[in-house]
C-alpha positions as CSV (number, residue, x, y, z in Angstrom):
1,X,24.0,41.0,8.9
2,X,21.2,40.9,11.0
3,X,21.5,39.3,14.5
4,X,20.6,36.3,14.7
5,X,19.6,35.4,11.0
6,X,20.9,32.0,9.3
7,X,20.9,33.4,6.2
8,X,21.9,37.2,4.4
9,X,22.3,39.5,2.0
10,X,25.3,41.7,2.0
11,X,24.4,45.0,1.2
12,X,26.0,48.8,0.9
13,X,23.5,51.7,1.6
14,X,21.2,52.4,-1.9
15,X,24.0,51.1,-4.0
16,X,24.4,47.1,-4.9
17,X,23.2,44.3,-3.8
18,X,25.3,41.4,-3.2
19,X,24.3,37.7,-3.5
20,X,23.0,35.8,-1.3
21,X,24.8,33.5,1.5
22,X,24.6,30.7,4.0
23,X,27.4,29.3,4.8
24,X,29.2,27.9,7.6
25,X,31.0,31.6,8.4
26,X,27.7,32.9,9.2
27,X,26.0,29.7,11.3
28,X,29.6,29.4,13.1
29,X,29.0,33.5,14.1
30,X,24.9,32.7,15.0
31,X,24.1,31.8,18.2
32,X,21.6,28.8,18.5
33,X,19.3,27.5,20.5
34,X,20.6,24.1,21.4
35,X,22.2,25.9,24.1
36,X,19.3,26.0,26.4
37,X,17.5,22.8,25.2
38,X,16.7,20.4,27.9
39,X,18.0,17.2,25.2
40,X,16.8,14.6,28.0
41,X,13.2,16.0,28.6
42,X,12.6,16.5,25.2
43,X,14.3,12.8,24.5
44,X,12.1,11.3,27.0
45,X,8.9,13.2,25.4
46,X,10.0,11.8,22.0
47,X,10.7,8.1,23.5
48,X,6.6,8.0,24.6
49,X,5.8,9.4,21.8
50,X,7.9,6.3,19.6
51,X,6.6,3.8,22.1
52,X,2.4,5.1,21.3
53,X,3.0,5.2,17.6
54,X,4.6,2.1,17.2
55,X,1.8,0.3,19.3
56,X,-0.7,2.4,17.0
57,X,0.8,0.1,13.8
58,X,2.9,-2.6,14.8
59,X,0.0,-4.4,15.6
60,X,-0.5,-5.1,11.8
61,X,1.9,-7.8,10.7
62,X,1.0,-9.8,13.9
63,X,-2.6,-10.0,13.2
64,X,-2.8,-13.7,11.2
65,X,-0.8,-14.6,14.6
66,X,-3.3,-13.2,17.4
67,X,-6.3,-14.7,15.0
68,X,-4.7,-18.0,15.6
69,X,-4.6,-17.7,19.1
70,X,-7.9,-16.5,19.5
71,X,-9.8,-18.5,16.8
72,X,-10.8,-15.5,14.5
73,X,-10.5,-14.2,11.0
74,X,-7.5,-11.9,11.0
75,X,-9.1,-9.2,9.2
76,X,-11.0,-9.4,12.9
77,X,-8.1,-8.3,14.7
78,X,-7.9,-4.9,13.1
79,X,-10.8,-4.0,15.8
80,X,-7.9,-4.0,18.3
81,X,-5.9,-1.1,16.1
82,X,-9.3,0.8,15.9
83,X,-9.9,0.7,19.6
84,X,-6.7,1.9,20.1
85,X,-6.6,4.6,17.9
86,X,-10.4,5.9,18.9
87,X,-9.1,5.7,22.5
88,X,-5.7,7.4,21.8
89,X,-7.6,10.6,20.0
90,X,-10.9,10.5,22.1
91,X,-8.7,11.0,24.8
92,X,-6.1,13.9,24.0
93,X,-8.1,16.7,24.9
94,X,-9.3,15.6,27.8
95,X,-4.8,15.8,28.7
96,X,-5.3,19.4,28.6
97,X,-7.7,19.6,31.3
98,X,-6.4,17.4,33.4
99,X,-2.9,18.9,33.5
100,X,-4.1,22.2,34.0
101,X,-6.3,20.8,37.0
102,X,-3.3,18.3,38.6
103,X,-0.1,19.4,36.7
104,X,1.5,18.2,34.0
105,X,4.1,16.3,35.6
106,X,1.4,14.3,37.6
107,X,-0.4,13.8,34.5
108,X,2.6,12.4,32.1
109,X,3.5,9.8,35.5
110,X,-0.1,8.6,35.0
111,X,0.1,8.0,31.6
112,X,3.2,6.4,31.6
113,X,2.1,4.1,34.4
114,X,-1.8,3.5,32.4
115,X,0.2,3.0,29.0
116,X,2.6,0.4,30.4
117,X,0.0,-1.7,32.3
118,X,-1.9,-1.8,29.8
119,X,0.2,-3.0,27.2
120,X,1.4,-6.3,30.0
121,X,-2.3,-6.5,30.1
122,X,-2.8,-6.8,26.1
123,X,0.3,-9.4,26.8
124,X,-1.8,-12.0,28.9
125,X,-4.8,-10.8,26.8
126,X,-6.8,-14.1,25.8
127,X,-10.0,-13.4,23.7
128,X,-10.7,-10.5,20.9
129,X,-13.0,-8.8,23.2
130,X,-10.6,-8.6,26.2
131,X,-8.0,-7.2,24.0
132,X,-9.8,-4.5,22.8
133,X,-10.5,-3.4,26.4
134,X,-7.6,-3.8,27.4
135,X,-6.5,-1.7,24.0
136,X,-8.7,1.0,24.9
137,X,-7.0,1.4,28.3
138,X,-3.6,1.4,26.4
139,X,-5.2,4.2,24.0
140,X,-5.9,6.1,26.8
141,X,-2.5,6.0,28.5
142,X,-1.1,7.1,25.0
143,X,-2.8,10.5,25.1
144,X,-1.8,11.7,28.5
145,X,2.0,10.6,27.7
146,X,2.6,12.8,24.1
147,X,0.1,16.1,24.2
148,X,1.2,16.6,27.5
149,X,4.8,15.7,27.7
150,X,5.1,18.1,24.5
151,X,3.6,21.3,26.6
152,X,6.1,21.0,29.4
153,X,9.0,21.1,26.5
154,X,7.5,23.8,24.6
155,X,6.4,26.3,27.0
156,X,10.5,26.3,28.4
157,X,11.4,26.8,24.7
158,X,12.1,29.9,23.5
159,X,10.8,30.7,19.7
160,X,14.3,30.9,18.7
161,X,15.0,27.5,19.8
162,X,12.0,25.8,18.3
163,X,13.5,24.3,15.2
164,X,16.0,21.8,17.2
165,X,13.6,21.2,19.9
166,X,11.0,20.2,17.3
167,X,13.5,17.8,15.9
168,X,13.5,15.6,18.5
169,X,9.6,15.6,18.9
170,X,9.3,14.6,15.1
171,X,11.7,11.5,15.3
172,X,9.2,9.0,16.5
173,X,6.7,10.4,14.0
174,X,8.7,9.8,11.2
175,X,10.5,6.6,12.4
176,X,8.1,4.4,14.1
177,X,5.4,3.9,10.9
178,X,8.3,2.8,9.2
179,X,10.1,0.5,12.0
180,X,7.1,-1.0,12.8
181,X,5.9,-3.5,10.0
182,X,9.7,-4.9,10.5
183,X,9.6,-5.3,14.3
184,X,6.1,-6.9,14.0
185,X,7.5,-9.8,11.6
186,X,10.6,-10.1,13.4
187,X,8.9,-10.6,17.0
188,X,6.3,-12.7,15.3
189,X,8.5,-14.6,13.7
190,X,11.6,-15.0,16.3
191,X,9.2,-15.2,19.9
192,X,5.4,-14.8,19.8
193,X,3.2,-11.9,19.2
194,X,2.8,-11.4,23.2
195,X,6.7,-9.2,23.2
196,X,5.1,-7.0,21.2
197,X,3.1,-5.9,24.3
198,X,5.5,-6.9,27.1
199,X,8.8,-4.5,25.0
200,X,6.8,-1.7,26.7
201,X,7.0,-2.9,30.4
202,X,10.9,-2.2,30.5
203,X,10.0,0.9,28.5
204,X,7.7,2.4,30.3
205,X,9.6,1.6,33.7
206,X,12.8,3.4,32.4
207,X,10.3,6.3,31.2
208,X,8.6,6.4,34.4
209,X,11.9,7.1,36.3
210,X,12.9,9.2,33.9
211,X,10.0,11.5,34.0
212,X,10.1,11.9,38.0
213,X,14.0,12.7,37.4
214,X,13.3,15.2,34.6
215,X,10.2,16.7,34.8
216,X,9.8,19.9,36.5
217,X,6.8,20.8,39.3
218,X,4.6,23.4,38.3
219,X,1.6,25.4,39.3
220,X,-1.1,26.4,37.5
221,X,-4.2,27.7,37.9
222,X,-7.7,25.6,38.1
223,X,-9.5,24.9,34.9
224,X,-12.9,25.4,34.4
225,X,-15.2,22.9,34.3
226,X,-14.8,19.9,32.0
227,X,-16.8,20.4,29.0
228,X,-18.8,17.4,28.6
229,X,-20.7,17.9,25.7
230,X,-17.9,18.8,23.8
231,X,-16.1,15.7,24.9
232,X,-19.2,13.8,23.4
233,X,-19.4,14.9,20.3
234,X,-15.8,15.0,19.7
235,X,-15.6,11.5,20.6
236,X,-19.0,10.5,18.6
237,X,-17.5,12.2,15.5
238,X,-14.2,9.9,15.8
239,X,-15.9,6.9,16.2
240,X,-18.8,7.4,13.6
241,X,-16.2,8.3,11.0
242,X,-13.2,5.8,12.0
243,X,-15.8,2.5,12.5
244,X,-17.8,4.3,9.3
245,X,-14.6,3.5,7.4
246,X,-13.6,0.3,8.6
247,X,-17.4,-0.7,7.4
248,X,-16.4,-0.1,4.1
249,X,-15.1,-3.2,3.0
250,X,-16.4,-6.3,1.4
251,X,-17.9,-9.2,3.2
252,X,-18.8,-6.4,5.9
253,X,-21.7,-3.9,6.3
254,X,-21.0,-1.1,3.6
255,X,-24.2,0.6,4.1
256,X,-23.8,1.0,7.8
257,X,-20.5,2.4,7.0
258,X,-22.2,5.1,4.9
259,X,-24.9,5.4,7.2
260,X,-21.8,6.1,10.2
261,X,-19.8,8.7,8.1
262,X,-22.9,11.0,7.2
263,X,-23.5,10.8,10.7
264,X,-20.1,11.7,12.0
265,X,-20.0,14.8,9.7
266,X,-23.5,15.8,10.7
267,X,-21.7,15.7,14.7
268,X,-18.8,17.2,13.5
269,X,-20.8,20.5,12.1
270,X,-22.4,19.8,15.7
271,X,-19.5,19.7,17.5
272,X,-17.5,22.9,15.8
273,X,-20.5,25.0,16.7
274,X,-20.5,23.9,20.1
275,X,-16.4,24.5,20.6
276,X,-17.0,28.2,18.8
277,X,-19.7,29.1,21.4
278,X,-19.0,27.5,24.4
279,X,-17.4,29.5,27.3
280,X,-14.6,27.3,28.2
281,X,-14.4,24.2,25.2
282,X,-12.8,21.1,25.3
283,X,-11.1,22.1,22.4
284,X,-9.8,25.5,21.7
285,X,-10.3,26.7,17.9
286,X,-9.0,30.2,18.5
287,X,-5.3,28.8,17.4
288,X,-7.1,28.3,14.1
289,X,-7.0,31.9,13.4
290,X,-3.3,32.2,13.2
291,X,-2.4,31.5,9.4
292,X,1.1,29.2,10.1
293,X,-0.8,27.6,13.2
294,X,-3.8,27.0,10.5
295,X,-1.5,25.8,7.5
296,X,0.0,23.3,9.5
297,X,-3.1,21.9,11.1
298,X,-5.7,22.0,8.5
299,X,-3.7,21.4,5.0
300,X,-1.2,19.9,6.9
301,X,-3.3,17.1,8.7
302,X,-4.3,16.3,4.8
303,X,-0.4,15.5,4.2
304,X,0.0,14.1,7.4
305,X,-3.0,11.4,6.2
306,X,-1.1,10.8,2.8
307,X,1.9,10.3,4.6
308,X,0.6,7.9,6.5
309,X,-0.9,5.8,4.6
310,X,2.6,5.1,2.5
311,X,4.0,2.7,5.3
312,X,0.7,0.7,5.2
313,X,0.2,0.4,1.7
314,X,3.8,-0.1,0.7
315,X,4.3,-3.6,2.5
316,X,1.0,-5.1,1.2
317,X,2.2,-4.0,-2.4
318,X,5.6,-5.9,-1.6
319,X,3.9,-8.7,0.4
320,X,0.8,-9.1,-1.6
321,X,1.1,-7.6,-4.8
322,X,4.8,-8.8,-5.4
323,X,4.6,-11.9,-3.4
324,X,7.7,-10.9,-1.5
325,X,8.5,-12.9,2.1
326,X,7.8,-10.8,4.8
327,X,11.1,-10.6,6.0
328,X,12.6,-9.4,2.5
329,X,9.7,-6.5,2.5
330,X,10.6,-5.8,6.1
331,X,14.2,-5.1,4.7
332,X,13.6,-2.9,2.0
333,X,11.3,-0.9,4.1
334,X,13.9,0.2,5.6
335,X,14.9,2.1,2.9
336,X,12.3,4.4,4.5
337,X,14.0,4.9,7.5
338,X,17.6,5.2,6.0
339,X,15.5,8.2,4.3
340,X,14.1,9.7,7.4
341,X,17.3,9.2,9.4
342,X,19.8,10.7,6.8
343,X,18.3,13.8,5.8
344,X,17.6,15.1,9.6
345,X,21.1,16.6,9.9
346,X,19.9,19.1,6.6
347,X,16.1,19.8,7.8
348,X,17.1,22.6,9.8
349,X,19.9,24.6,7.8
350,X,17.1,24.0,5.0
351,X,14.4,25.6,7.0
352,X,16.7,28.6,8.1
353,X,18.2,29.4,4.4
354,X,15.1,28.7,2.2
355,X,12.3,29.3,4.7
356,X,9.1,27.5,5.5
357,X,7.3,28.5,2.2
358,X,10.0,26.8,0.0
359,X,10.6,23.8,2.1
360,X,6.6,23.0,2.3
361,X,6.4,23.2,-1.8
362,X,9.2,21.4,-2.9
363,X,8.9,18.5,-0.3
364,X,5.0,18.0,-1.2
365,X,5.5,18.2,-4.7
366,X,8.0,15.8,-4.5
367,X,6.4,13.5,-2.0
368,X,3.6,13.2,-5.0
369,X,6.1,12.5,-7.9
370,X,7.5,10.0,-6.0
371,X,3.9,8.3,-5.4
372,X,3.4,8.6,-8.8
373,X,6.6,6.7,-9.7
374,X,5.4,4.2,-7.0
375,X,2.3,3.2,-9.2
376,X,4.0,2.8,-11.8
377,X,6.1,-0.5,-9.9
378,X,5.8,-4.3,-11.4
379,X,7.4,-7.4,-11.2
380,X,9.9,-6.2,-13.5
381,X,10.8,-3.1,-11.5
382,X,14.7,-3.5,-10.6
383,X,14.9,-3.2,-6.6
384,X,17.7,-0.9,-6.4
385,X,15.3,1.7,-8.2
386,X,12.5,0.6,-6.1
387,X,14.7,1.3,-3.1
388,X,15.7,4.6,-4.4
389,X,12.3,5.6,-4.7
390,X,11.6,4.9,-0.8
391,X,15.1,6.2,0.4
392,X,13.4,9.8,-1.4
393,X,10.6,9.2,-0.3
394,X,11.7,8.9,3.8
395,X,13.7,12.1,3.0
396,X,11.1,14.3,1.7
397,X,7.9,13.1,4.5
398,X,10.9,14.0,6.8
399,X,11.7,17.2,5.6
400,X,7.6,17.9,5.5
401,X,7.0,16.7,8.9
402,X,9.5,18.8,10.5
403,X,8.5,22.0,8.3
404,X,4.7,21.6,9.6
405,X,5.3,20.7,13.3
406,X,8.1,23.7,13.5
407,X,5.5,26.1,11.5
408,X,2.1,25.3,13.8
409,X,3.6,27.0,16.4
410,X,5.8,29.8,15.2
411,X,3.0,32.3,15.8
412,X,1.3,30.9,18.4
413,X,0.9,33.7,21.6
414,X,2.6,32.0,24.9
415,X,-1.1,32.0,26.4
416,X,-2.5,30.1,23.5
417,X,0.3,27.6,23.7
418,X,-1.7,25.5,25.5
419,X,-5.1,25.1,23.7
420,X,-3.0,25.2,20.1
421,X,-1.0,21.9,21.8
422,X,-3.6,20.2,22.9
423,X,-5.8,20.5,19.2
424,X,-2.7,20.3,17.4
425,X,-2.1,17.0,19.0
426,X,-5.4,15.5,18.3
427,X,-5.7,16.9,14.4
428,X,-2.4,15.2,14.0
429,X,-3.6,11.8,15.4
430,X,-7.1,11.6,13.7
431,X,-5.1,12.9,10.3
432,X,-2.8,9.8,11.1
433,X,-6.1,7.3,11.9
434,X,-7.3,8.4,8.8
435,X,-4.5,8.1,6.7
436,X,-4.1,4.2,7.2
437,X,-7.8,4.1,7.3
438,X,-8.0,5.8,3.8
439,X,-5.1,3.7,2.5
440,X,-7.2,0.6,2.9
441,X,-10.4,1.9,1.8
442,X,-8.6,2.8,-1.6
443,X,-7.1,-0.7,-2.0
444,X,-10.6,-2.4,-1.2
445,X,-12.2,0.4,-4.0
446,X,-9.2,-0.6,-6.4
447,X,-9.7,-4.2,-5.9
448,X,-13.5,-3.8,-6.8
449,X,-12.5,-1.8,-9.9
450,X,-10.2,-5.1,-10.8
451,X,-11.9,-7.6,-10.3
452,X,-13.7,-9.1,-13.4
453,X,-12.0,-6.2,-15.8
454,X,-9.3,-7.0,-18.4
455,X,-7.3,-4.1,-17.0
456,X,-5.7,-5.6,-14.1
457,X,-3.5,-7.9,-15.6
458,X,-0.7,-8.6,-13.0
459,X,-3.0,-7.9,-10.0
460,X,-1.0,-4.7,-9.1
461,X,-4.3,-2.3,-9.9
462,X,-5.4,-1.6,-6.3
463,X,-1.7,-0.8,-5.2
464,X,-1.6,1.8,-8.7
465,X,-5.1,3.2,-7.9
466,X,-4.0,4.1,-4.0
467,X,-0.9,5.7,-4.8
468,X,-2.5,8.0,-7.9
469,X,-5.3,9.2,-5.7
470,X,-2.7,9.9,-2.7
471,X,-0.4,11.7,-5.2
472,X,-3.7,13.7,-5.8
473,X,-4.9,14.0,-2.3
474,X,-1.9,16.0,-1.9
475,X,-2.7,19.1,-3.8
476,X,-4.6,20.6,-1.4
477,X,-1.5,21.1,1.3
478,X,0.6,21.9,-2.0
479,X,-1.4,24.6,-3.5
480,X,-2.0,26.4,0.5
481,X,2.1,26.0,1.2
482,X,1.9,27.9,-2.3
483,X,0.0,30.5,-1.2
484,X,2.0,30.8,2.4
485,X,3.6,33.8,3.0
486,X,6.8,34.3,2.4
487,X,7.9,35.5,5.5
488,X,5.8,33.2,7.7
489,X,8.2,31.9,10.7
490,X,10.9,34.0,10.2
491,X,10.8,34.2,13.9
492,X,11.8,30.5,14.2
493,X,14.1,30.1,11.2
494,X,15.7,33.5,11.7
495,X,15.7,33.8,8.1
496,X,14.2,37.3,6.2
497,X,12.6,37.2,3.2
């Protein structure tokens, strides 16, 4: 058996070939990594990281609650999730610089300390417009905290020990989309929408102490000089597109919305050419040229946009579609997270016996079967089976998320770490932005395609319509994992193929 490999194939020299094994023999005789994990930094990375996703969707299920309060339409209120989210990506590579120019430790304290006085300030917030300030400020809290919380745990992790350390990055991910429509309507419903915001002041305290405990000092050496123009374009395409998309829906400005996507992809050609030629760009592209690092950040923020839009358009179906109470959609939801949470012990011995290849195809392919199944749901649909089909559901996004965020970096050179981090981190928020984005704008496209048509007969044909052309969407992750090599990672998973 070769040291430290998960799985084998015994062997005599040029004669037979034995089968196959990975049992517990074997991972009892393998020496991991957990060994030298630091579980308490890497807890505390994944705690900010929970705390800026949740904040990135709980909003939702409060909105009718904040109109109220402020005397608007609650369709309104979504300008405070888009503020955040522009903020939150517009602002992630801008982390790198800064914590290569005052240290990463400094940097995370700052965003902790932004992020948490912010979201008091959302608390006591008492119009639309000062909320979405005050969201912006909470945005950009949110992407000093993750990008570069997740460098100072990766670059002490050796590639062997990737796979465990990954697992406790991925958590929040996977968990807070799903938590958060329940919170929301609890908090709502039990208090007022204001703990939404003030949940994070104890948070971010206990993170802030935490950090200054756990965080090691470093030195590195200066940056260059910011690059400006890339941080302009960069930030022009994410608004065009993100606003360009929220356009898109009736009763709002459609054709503006057009006008705004043509002329974020017209700034995103702009902006690519700049990063490829500039000396020292905001965003380094060079990570792009590494297949696994490529897979996972390309094809992969294409399932990570799927994936994200099932939490948003799964309650609506329940709330809306079915005329389900909010709290009994809030329960079945978590289905989800009994999904997410009881296949995490597996994701790793998967990873090491089958590979990344394997573990990419079948948990795509069955991420679309299941949305498929999902459009075929109606009143009559028996909830256990509708529960069954989100309990497989939370397994196999959970299983896909940990495969892609363990693969981006598996091949990644030590002195690329930190530009791969940094663009990782912002292709994996926009993909998410976009996802729930994308979600609506296929409900609003199914609800046009239903209204006035004999084909819609139970009112269900915008929910069906999303979840086919998700189902779709994800052939294009499915057919590059395909295509993957066979061996790709085998550094991380100690498997051989």
């Amino acid at each position: 058996m070769q040291k430290g490999t998960r799985c084998w194939r015994a062997t005599t020299p040029r004669t037979r070939r034995g089968p196959r094994r990975c049992g517990a023999d074997e991972r009892r005789r393998t020496p991991v990594g957990s060994r030298v994990l630091n579980r308490p930094l890497a807890l505390l990375v994944a705690g900010t990281f929970f705390m800026e996703i949740l904040d990135g969707t709980v909003l939702a299920t409060a909105a009718p609650a904040i109109a109220a309060d402020f005397g608007v339409a609650p369709v309104d209120v979504n300008l405070a999730v888009t503020a955040y989210l522009v903020a939150l990506a517009a602002g992630i590579p801008v982390s790198g610089w800064l914590a290569a120019r005052w240290g990463s430790r400094r940097v995370l304290l700052l965003g902790i300390v932004l992020f948490t006085v912010a979201s008091a300030l959302c608390a006591a917030s008492t119009s639309l417009p000062v909320m979405v300030l005050d969201r912006v400020l909470q945005g950009g809290g949110g992407a000093l905290m993750v990008p570069v919380g997740r460098l100072v745990v990766l670059r002490s992790t050796p590639k062997e020990d990737l796979l465990p350390t990954i697992a406790y990055l991925t958590w929040p991910a996977l968990l807070a989309p799903v938590v958060a429509p329940s919170l929301g309507g609890w908090v709502v419903t039990v208090a007022s929408w204001h703990w939404i915001f003030l949940v994070n002041v104890p948070l971010g305290v206990v993170a802030c102490v935490a950090a200054v405990r756990l965080v090691p000092r470093t030195t590195e050496p200066l940056p260059a000089r910011l690059d400006r123009r890339g941080l302009a374009l960069t930030t022009a395409v994410l608004v065009s597109v993100l606003v360009g998309l929220e356009l898109l829906r009736p009763g709002s400005s459609p054709l503006l919305g057009v006008l705004l996507l043509g002329v974020g992809g017209l700034l995103g050609v702009a902006a690519v050419r700049w990063l490829r030629r500039a000396p020292d760009p905001l965003l380094d592209l060079d990570g792009l040229g590494v297949r696994s690092f490529r897979a996972a950040n390309v094809e992969g923020s294409v399932y990570r946009a799927v994936i994200s839009a099932v939490p948003f358009v799964v309650p609506l179906l329940l709330q809306v579609g079915l005329g389900w109470s909010a709290a009994r959609a809030g329960l079945l939801l978590m289905a989800l997270f009994v999904g997410n949470v009881g296949v995490k012990p597996l994701t790793t011995p998967l990873l090491r016996c089958f590979g990344f290849r394997a573990v990419l195809v079948w948990s795509i392919a069955g991420g679309a079967l299941v949305l498929l199944g999902l459009a075929l749901v109606g009143p009559s649909t028996p909830v256990p089976v509708l529960a069954g089909a989100l309990v497989l559901s939370g397994a196999l996004r959970s299983v896909g998320f940990s495969a892609y965020n363990s693969l981006q970096f598996a091949d990644v050179d030590p002195e690329r770490l930190r530009g791969a981090n940094v663009l990782s981190a912002t292709v994996q928020q926009v993909a998410g932005a976009l996802g729930v984005a994308g979600g609506a704008l296929l409900l609003r496209v199914g609800q046009a395609l239903g209204s006035g048509s004999g084909f819609d007969a139970d009112g269900l044909l915008a929910y069906r319509t999303a979840f086919v052309v998700l189902a779709v969407v994800l052939l294009v992750p499915l057919v590059d994992a395909v295509r993957l090599p066979a061996a790709v990672g085998e550094e991380v998973t100690g498997r051989r193929a």
